[in-house]
C-alpha positions in Angstrom: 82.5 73.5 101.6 81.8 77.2 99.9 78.9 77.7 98.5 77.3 80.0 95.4 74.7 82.1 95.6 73.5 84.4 93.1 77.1 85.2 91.9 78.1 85.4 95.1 80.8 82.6 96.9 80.7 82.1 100.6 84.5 82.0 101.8 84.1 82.8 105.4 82.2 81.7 108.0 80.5 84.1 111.2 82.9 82.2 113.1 86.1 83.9 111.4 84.1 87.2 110.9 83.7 87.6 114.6 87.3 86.8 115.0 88.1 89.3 112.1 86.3 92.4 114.6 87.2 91.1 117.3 91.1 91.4 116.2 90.6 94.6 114.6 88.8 96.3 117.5 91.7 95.4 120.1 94.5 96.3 117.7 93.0 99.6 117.5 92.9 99.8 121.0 96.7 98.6 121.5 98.0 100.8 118.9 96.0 103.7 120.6 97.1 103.2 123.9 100.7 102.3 123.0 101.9 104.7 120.3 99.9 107.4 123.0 103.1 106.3 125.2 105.3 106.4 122.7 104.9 109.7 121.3 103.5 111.0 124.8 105.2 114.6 123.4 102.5 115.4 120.8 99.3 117.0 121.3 97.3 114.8 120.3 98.8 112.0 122.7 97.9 114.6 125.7 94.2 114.5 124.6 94.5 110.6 124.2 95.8 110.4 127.8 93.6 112.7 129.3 90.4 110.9 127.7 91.5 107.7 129.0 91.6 109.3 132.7 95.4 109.7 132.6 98.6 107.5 131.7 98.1 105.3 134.4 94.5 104.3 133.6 95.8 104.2 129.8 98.3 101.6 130.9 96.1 99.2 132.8 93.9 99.3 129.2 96.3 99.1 127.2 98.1 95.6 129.5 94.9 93.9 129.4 93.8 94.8 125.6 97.0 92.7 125.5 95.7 90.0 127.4 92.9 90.0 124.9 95.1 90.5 121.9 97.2 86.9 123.1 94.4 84.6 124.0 92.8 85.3 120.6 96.2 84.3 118.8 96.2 81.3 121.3 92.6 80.2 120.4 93.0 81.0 116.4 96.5 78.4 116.8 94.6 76.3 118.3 91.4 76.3 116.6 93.4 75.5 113.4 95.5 73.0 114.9 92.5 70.9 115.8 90.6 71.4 112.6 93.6 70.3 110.8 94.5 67.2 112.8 91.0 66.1 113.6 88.8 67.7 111.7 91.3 67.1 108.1 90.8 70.8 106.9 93.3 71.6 104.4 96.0 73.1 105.8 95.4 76.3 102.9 98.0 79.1 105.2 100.7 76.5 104.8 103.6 78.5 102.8 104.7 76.0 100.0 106.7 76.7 96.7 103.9 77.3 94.7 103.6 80.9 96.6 107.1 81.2 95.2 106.3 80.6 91.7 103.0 82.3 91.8 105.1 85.3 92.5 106.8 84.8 89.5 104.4 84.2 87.6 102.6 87.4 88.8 105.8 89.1 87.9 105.5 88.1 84.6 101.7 89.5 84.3 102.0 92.7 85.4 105.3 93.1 82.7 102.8 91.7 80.2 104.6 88.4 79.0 101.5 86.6 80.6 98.0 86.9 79.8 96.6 86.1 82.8 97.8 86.3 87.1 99.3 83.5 88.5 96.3 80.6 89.1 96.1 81.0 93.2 94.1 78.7 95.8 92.5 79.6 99.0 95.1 82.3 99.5 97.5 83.2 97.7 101.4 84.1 98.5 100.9 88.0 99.7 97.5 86.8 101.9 100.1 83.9 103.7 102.5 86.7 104.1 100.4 89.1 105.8 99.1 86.3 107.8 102.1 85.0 109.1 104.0 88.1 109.7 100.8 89.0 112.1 101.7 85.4 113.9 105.4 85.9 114.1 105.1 90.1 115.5 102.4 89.0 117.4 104.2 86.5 119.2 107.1 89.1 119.6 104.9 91.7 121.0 103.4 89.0 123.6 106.8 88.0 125.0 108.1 91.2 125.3 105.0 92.8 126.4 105.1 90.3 129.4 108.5 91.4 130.0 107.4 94.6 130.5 104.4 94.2 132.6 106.9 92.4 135.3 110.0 93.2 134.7 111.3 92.5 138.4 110.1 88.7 138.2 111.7 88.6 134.5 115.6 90.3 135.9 115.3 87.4 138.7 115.4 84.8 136.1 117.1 86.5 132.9 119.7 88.8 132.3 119.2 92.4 133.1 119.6 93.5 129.6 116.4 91.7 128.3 114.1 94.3 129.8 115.3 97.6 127.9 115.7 95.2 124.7 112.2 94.0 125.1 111.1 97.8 125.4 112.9 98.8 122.1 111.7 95.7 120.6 107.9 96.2 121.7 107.8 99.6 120.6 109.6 99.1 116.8 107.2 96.0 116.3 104.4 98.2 117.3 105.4 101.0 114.7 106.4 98.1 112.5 102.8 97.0 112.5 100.6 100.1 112.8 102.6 100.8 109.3 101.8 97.4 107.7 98.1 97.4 108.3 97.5 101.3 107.5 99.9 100.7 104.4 99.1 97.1 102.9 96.1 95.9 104.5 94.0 99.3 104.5 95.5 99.5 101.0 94.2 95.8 99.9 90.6 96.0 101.8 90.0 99.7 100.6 92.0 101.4 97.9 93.0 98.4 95.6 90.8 98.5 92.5 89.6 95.0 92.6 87.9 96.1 96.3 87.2 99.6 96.1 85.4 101.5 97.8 85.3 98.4 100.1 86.2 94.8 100.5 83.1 93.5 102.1 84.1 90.1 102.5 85.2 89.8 105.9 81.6 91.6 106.7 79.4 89.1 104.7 81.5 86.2 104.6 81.2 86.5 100.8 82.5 87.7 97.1 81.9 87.7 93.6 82.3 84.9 91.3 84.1 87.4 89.3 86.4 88.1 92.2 87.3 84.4 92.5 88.1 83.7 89.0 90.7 86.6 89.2 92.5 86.0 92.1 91.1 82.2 93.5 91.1 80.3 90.5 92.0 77.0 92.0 89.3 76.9 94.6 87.1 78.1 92.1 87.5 75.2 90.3 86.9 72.7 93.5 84.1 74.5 94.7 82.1 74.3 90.5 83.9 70.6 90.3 85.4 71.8 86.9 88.6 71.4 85.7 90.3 74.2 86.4 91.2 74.7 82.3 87.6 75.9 81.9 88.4 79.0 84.7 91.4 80.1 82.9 90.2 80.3 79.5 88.5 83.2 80.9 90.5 84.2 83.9 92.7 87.2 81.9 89.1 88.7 80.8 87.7 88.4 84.3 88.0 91.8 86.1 86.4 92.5 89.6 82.8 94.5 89.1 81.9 95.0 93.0 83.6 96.1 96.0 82.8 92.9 97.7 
């Protein structure tokens, strides 16, 4: 259970921080290596390269940064598999129809015919999508990753046609996801005006109260054991003050 502390809510645990570096660290390194193949034309792809100790060292990285990149998915699935079924942690990324409505109902805010954003849990609808689209392309970039790395074993058993459709799919799923974190996540952790200069939460495990009652209202309310009336009387006057 969160805890409060001087204004401050505990959300995440070292346990998921770690994971959080750990994840962003060998993306960086995958979408170093691999767009540096892509775009192997450009200038700055020929330095990459040549740092590295050429295309073939850049490879061998770039394969087991991969490795890396899939037994962290494999642990996270079945981290929260376990804590679900044994452990009976909520099962808060679960995409239900209240996502659906709070989109709505977000909708209706920023038009003005609410006075307040839609009343969110744990996560809300645009977290659970960024969450499960890294799932879903990560699991596409794994497959087709593998089909690349042997691609002799892989025409033995499938049709020769998987191989150049698993290149175009690896490398449009890469692009695909470079974009998405440099657009919406880098967006949401830096530049939003709730966070910025800097959403420290996935460093310190922590954020504001202020923070919560804008945009975790719900769990707000579990965590004070208050009925979550008292949270939105004041929700549409509650603005973020830190970058946290």
């Amino acid at each position: 259970m969160a805890t409060t502390s001087h204004s401050q809510i505990k959300r995440f645990g070292i346990g998921r921080i770690v994971e959080h570096q750990m994840n962003a660290l060998v993306f960086a390194m995958l979408v170093i290596t691999g767009l540096s193949q892509r775009f192997h034309e450009y200038r700055v792809s020929h330095w990459i390269i040549k740092t590295l100790g050429g295309v073939d060292t850049m490879r061998i990285i770039h394969r087991y940064s991969g490795l890396l990149f899939a037994t962290l998915i494999v642990v996270h699935i079945a981290a929260g598999i376990y804590g679900v079924v044994k452990k009976h942690w909520p099962a808060s990324m679960m995409i239900n129809m209240n996502d659906f409505r709070n989109a709505i109902e977000n909708l209706k805010y920023y038009f003005g015919i609410t006075n307040h954003p839609a009343l969110c849990d744990r996560y809300d609808y645009k977290q659970k999508f960024e969450y499960w689209g890294v799932i879903a392309g990560g699991f596409l970039m794994i497959a087709t990753g593998l089909i690349l790395w042997f691609p002799v074993e892989v025409a033995r058993l499938l049709p020769g046609e998987f191989i150049p459709a698993a290149k175009a799919a690896h490398s449009n799923e890469a692009l695909l996801a470079f974009l998405v974190i440099i657009i919406w996540h880098i967006y949401n952790s830096i530049f939003s005006p709730e966070v910025f200069p800097l959403d420290t939460a996935i460093f310190t495990g922590r954020i504001s109260r202020e923070r919560m009652v804008h945009e975790h209202p719900l769990e707000l309310a579990n965590i004070e054991n208050v009925p979550v009336e008292e949270i939105v009387k004041h929700h549409h006057a509650a603005r973020p003050s830190e970058g946290e």
